[in-house]
N, C-alpha and C positions, 0 to 999 in steps of 0.2 A: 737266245732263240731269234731268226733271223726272220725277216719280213711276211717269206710265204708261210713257214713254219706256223707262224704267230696267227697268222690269218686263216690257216685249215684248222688248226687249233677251237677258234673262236667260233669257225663257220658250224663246224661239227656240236660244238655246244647249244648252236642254235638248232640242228636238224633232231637234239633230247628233246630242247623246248617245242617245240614243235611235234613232235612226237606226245607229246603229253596233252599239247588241242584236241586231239583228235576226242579223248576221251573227256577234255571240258566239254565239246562243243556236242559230245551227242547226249551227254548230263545236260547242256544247257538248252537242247532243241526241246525238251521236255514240259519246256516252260515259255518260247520264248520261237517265235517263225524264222524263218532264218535270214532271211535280207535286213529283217530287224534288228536279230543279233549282229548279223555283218555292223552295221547301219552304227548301233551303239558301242559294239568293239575298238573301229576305227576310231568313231568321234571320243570316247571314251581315252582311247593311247593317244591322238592327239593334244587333249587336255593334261593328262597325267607328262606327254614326254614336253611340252610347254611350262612345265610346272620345275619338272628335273634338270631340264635343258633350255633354261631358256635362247631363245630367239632373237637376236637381233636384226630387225628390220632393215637395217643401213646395209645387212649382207643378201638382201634379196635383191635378184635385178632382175631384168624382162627374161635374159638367156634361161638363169635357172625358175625359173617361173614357168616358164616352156618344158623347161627337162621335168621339174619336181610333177607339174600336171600330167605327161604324157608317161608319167611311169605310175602316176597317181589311176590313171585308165587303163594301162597293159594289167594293173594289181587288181583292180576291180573288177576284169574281164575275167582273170586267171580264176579271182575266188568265186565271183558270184557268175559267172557261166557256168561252172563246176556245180556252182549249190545248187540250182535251176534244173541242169541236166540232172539230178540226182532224184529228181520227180520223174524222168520219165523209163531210168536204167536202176541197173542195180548196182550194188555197191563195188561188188568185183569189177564188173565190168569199167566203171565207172573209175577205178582206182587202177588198173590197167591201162586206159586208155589216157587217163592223166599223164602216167608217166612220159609218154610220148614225148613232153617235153625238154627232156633230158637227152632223147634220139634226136629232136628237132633243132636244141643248142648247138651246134658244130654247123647245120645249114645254113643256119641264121649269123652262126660269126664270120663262116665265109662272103656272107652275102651282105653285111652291114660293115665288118671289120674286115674283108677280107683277107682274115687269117686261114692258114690253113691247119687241121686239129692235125694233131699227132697219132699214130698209127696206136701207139699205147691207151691213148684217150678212148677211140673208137672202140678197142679191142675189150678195155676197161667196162666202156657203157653198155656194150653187148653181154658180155657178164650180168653184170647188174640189171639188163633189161631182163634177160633169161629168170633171172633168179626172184624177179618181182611179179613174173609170171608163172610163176611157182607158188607165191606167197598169195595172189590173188586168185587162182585156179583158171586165169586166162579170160577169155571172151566166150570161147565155148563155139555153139552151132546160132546161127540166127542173123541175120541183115541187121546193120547197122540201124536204129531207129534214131529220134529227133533228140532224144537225150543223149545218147553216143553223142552226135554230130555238135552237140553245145559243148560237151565233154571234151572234145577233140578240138574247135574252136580256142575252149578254155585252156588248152596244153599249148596252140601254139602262141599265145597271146604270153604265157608265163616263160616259154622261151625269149621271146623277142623283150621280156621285160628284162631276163639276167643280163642278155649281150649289154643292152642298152645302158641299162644300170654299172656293167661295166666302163664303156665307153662315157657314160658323163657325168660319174659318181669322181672323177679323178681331181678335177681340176673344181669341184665346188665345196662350200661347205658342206659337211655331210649331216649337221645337223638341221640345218636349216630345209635340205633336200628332202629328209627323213619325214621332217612335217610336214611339207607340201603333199606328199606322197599320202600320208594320214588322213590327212583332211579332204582331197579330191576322193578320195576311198570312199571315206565316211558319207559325205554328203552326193554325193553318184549311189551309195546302197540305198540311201534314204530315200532318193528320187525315184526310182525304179521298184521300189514296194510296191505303189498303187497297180503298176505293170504285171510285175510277174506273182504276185501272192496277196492274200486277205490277212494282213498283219493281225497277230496275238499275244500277248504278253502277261504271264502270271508272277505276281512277284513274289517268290521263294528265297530264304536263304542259298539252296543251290546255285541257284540262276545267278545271284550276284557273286559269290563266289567264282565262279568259271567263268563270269564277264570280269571279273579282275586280273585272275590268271591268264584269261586270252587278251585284254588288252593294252597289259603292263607286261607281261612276261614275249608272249605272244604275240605281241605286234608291237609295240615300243621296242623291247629292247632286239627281236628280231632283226625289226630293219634296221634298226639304226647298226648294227654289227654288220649285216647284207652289205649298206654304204658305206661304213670305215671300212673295212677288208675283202671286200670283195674285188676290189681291183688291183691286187696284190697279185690272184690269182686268174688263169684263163679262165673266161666263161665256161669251157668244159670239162675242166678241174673243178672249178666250183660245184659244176651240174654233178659231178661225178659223186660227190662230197655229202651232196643234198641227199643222193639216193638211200643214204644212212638214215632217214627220216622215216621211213614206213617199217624199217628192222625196230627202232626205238618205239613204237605206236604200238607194235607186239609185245615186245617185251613189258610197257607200262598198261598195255591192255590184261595181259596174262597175271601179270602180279596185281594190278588194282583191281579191275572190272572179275577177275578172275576166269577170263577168256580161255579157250583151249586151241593148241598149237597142233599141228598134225607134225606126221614127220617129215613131209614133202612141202612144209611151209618153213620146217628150218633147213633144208636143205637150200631153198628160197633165201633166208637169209642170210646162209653162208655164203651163197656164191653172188650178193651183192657187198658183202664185207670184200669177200677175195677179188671184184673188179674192182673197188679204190685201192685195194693193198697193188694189184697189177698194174693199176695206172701209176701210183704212186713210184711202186722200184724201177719199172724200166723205162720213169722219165728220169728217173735217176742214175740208174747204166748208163743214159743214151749222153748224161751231163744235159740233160735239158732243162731242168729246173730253173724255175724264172727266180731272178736274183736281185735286190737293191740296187 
């Protein structure tokens, strides 16, 4: 299995796990405010992935000290402007207008990497935007209100975090990166509870269960796979890649939660499987494929 292979491979692994938060995290709101969950998720995987991984210090310098905080803040934008907005939107809307991010990765690698995406990329993402606005039932009739507009904040801050992550995941350690990124997480949710919510916490066997699975599963071994292989792939491959995350959230909501699927929400989920399968062959036709 050759470099990129190995790295859509893994990525895709991570967009199941991830898939499966959705349903810790709304077990775990039951018990627990949500900056606060943010708050103890992070601090929580940055202990756990120090424990697995340990860290040497002699590989920390100013450079990545800069990168690991400034992707530690694009992630903290991405999750907790999302959780925030999600007080003043609803859910569809709110998971439609996240996507954006996925549209807004190609702007942003022209404009930081100045690479240009590929016609298959593009073609790919429009799929898969289609088909998520399928899955969520759209936006609907109505003006954008102040949680859209965090909503939409939070989508492009999670694009500018992939490019980024691409461009300075290459040349540093990726475990060392990983925890910076944890901890700046962590400790920015913590600070911003007094701001944006009246923190609550019940303690439940649930509650620590879906705070183990979101912060070992779900954000330890997430990022740290996001920093080993993500730069294997172009940011809108990867983005493409990710889109497989809210088909998996179905699927594991339908069998666990025993949620119900319409038929215009798998039709949704097909035609974001058929934009990675489309991005995927005709960068393969074209011999585009990025190679070792």
């Amino acid at each position: 299995m050759n470099k990129p292979r190995k790295a859509e491979f893994f990525l895709i692994l991570v967009t199941i796990v991830w898939g499966g938060t959705f349903i810790s995290i709304k077990v775990a709101l039951e018990y627990v405010s949500p900056l606060l969950l943010m708050g103890l998720r992070f601090f929580s995987a940055f202990v756990f992935f120090l424990i697995i991984n340990p860290v040497k210090i002699s590989s920390l310098h100013k450079g990545m000290f800069i990168k690991g905080s400034c992707l530690g803040v694009l992630m903290f934008l991405g999750y907790g402007l999302q959780t925030v907005g999600l007080q003043y939107t609803t859910a569809s809307r709110s998971g439609f207008i996240t996507y954006f991010y996925a549209l807004l990765v190609p702007v942003f690698q022209f404009l930081i990497l100045k690479k240009k995406p590929l016609w298959a990329n593009l073609g790919g993402l429009a799929l898969a935007f289609l088909g998520l606005t399928l899955i969520t039932g759209g936006l609907g009739k109505g003006s954008m209100n102040s949680g859209d507009m965090l909503t939409l904040i939070s989508a492009g801050s999670y694009s500018i975090y992939i490019v980024c992550l691409n461009l300075w995941s290459t040349d540093e350690n990726p475990a060392t990166l990983t925890a910076l990124q944890l901890l700046v997480t962590a400790v920015l949710a913590f600070v911003f509870i007094p701001v944006f919510e009246t923190p609550f916490l019940i303690s439940h066997p649930l509650l620590w269960f879906n705070l183990l699975y979101l912060s070992l599963l779900g954000s330890v071994v997430a990022v740290y796979v996001m920093t080993r292989f993500q730069n294997s792939l172009t940011p809108t491959r990867a983005a493409i890649l990710y889109s497989l995350e809210p088909v998996f959230s179905v699927i594991l909501a339908v069998l666990i939660l025993q949620e119900l699927f319409s038929s215009l929400q798998v039709i949704g989920a097909v035609l974001i499987i058929s934009g990675v399968l489309f991005s995927e062959i005709m960068a393969i036709h074209k011999g585009v494929r990025q190679e070792t």
